[in-house]
C-alpha distance (Angstrom), angle and dihedral (degrees) to the residues before:
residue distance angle dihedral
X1 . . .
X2 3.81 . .
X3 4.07 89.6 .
X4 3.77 87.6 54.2
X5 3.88 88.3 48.7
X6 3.65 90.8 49.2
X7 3.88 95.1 48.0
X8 3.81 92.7 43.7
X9 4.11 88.7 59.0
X10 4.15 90.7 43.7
X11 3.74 82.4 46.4
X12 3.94 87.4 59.8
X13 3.31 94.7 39.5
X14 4.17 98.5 58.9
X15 3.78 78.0 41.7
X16 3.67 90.2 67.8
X17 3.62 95.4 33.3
X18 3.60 93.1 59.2
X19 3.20 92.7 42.3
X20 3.43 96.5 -114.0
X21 4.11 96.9 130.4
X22 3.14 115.1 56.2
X23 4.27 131.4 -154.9
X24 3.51 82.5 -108.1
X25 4.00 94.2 58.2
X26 3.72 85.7 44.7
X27 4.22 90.8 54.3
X28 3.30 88.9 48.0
X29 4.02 106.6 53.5
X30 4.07 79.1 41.3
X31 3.69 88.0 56.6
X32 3.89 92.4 40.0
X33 3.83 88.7 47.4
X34 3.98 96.8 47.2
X35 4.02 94.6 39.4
X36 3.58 93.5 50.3
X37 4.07 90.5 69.7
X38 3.18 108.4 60.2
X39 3.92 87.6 32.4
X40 3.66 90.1 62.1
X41 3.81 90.2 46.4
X42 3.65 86.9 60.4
X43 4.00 104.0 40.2
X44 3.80 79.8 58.4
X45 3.82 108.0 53.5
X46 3.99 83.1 39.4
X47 3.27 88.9 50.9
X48 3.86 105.6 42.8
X49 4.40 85.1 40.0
X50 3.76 87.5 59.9
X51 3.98 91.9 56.1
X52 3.43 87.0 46.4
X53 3.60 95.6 59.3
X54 3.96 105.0 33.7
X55 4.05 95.5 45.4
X56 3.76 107.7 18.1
X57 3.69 88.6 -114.2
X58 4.09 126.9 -170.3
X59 3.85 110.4 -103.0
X60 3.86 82.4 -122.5
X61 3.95 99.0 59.6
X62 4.03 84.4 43.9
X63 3.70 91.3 47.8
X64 4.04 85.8 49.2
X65 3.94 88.6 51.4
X66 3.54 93.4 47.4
X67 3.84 91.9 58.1
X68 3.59 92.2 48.6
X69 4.24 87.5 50.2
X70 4.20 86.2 53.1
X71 3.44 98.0 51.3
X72 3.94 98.6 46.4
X73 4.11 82.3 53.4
X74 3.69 95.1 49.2
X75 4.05 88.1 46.7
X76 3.79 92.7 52.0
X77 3.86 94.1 43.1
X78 4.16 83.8 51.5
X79 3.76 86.8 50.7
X80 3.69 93.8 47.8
X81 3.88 97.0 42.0
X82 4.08 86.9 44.6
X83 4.25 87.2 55.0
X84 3.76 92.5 46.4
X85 3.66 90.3 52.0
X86 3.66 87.9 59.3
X87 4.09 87.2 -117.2
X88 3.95 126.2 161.4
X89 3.87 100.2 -125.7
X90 3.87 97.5 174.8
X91 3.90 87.4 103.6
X92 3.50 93.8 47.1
X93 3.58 98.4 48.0
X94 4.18 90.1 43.9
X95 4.13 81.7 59.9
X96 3.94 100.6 33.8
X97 4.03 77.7 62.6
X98 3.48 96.9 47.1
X99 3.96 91.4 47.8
X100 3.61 84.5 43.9
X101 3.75 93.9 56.7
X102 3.75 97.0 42.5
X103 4.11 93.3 51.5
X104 3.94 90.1 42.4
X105 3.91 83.7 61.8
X106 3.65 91.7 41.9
X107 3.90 97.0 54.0
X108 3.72 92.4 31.3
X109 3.97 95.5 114.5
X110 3.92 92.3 50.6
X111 3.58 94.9 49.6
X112 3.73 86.3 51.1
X113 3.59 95.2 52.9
X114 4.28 88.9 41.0
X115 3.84 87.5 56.4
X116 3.62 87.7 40.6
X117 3.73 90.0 51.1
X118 3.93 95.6 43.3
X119 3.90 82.2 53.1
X120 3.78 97.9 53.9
X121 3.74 86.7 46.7
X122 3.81 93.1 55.2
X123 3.05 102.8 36.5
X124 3.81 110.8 22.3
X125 3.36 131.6 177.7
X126 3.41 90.1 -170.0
X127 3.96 135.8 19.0
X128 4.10 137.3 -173.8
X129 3.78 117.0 -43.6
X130 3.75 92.6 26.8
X131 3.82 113.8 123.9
X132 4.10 107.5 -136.1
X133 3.81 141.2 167.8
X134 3.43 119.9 -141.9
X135 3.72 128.8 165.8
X136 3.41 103.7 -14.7
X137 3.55 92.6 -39.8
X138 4.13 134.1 91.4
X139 3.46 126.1 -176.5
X140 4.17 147.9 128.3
X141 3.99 108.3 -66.8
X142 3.76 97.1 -120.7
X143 3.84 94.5 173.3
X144 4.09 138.7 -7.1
X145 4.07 98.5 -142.5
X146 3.79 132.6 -176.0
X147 3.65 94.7 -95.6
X148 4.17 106.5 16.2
X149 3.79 145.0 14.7
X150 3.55 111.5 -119.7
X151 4.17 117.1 -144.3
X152 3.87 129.0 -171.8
X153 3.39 103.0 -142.0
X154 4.18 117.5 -148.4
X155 4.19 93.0 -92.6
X156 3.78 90.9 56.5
X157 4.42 93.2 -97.0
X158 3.19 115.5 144.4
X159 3.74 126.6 -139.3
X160 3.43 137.8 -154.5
X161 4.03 111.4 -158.3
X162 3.77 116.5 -172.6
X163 3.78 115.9 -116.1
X164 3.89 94.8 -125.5
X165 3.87 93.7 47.9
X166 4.20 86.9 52.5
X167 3.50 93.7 55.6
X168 3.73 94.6 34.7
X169 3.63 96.5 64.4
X170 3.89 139.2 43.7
X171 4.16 115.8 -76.4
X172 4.00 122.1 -149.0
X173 3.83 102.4 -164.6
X174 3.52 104.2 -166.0
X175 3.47 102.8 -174.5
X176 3.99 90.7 52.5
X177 3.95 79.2 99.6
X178 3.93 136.0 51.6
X179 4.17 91.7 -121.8
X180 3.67 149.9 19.4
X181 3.62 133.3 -147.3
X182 3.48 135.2 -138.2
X183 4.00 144.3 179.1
X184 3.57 156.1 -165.9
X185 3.59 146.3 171.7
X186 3.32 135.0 -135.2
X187 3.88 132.0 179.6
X188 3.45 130.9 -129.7
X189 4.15 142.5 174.1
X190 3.84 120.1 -70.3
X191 3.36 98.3 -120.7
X192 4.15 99.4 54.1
X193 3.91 115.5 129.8
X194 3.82 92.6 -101.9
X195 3.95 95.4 -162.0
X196 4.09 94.8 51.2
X197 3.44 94.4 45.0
X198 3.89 91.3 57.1
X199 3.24 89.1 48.9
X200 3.78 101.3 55.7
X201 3.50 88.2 43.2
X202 3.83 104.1 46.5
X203 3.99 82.7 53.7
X204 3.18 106.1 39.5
X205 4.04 90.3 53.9
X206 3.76 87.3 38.9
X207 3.86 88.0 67.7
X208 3.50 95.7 54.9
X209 4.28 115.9 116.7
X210 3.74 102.3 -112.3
X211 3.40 101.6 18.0
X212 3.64 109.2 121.6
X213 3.62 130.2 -112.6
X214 3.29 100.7 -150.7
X215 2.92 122.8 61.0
X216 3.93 85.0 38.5
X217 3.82 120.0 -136.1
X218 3.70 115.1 -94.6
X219 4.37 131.4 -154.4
X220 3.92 103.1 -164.0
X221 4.15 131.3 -178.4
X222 3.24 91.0 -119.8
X223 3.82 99.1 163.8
X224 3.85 147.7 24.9
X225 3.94 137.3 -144.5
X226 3.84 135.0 143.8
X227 3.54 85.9 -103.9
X228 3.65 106.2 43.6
X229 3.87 158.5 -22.4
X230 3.52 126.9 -102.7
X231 3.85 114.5 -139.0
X232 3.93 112.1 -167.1
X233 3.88 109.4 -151.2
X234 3.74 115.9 -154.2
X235 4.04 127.7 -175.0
X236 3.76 130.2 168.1
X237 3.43 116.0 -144.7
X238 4.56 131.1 179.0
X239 3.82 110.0 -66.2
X240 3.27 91.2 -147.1
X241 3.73 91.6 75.7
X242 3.84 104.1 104.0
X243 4.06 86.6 -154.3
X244 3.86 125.6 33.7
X245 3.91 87.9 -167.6
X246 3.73 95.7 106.2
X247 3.73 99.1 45.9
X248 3.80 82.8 39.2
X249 3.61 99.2 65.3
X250 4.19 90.2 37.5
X251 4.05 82.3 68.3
X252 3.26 100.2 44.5
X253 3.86 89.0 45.9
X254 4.03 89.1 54.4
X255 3.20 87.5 43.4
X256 3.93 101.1 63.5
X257 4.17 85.5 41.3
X258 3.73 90.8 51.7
X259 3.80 90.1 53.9
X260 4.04 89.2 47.9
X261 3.05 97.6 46.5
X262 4.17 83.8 54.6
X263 3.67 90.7 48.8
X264 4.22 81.8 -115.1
X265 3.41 123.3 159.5
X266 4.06 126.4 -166.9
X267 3.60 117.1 -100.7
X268 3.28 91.5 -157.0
X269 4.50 114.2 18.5
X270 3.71 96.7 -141.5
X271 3.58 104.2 90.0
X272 3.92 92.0 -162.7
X273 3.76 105.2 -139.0
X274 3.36 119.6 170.6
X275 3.91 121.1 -136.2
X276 3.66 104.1 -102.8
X277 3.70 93.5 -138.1
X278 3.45 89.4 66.8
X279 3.74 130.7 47.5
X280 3.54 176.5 21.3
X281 4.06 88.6 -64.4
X282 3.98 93.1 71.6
X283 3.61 127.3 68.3
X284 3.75 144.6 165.5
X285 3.81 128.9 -110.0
């Protein structure tokens, strides 16, 4: 490499010697070499405003682009200045590849997750605000960057998910809909007044603050033993809660006052609720 640097510069000087380059070839690579600055300045904030504007882009993806733009102007300025000088660049284009090759492999997993963030941007299935899971994590979209998607999970962590693994695996948007529902069971005696009991319970949940109207709570006989009946318990509450927790405990609350006020004890004391974070026993409507 430093040989070939040497023998381009001798090459440049017999040039001149012989009279070969002129002042004139010299003025122009000059010119090439200064215009190409603040020509690549401007390809790239042309370049990263037009991404902006057609797909809604990220100012970091744009910013990414806009390097990308510079350096292809700076590499076909160097070409151009090279040929005026009269210089040989087969070697130098044989290695340019070869670096070329080597850092494509080396940045290969952040242009995956760019182009996997410039996808997710264009076409998103989700966007800021929305409450996701993905992988095994679930969170408040806070940002869709260049390189990762960045989630606020419900005790204030922040989370930075790689663009690749988002769009590699299976997203639950939760917020995609205006509520969510979840249930439990709970067991009580065989010979409890079925019809009261739903009643307490269906208002007493009912009165609950973000427990939704519509759909309208529901207490179900669900199940049958010798020893008692299983009554599933279902509520909807906003989706746009990032943790059920709150209204959560409210139910379970009513719950245990409904079945008081009934005169109701448990058949069996474990009430069985699942953690709403986690399961089969919450759903989206």
């Amino acid at each position: 490499m430093a040989s070939s640097a040497s023998d381009a510069a001798q090459n440049v000087v017999d040039s001149l010697n012989q009279g070969a380059l002129t002042g004139w070839d010299l003025a122009a690579a000059a010119i090439v070499a200064i215009g190409s600055i603040p020509l690549a300045k401007l390809a790239a904030r042309v370049s990263g405003r037009a991404l902006r504007r057609v797909s809604g882009t990220s100012d970091i993806i744009a910013k990414d682009l806009g390097r990308i733009v510079k350096g292809l102007v700076y590499l076909v300025a160097l070409a151009i200045i090279l040929s005026i000088l009269g210089i040989n660049i087969g070697f130098l284009s044989v290695m340019f590849a070869f670096a070329l090759v080597v850092g494509a492999l080396m940045i290969k997993p952040m242009i995956e997750n760019s182009a996997s963030g410039m996808l997710l941007l264009s076409r998103p299935s989700f966007t800021i605000g929305d409450q996701i899971k993905t992988t095994e994590f679930r969170g408040v979209v806070q940002e869709i960057g260049a390189r990762s998607t960045v989630l606020r999970r419900s005790d204030g962590t922040i989370v930075h998910v790689s663009n690749n693994q988002v769009l590699s695996n299976p997203i639950v948007v939760y917020s995609s809909s205006d509520s969510r529902k979840a249930t439990f069971d709970i067991d009580v005696p065989p010979r409890t007044d079925l019809q009261n009991l739903t009643s307490l319970l269906v208002a007493a949940i009912s009165s609950i603050e973000n427990v939704a109207d519509e759909p309208a709570p529901q207490a179900q006989a669900t199940g049958f033993t010798n020893n008692a009946i299983t009554f599933t318990i279902g509520y909807w509450y906003p989706s746009t809660m990032t943790s059920s927790s709150d209204v959560t405990d409210a139910v379970i609350r009513a719950t245990q006052s409904a079945l008081a006020e009934a005169g109701v004890e448990l058949a069996v004391p474990d009430l069985g609720v699942v953690n709403p974070s986690k399961g089969p026993n919450h759903e989206s409507i």
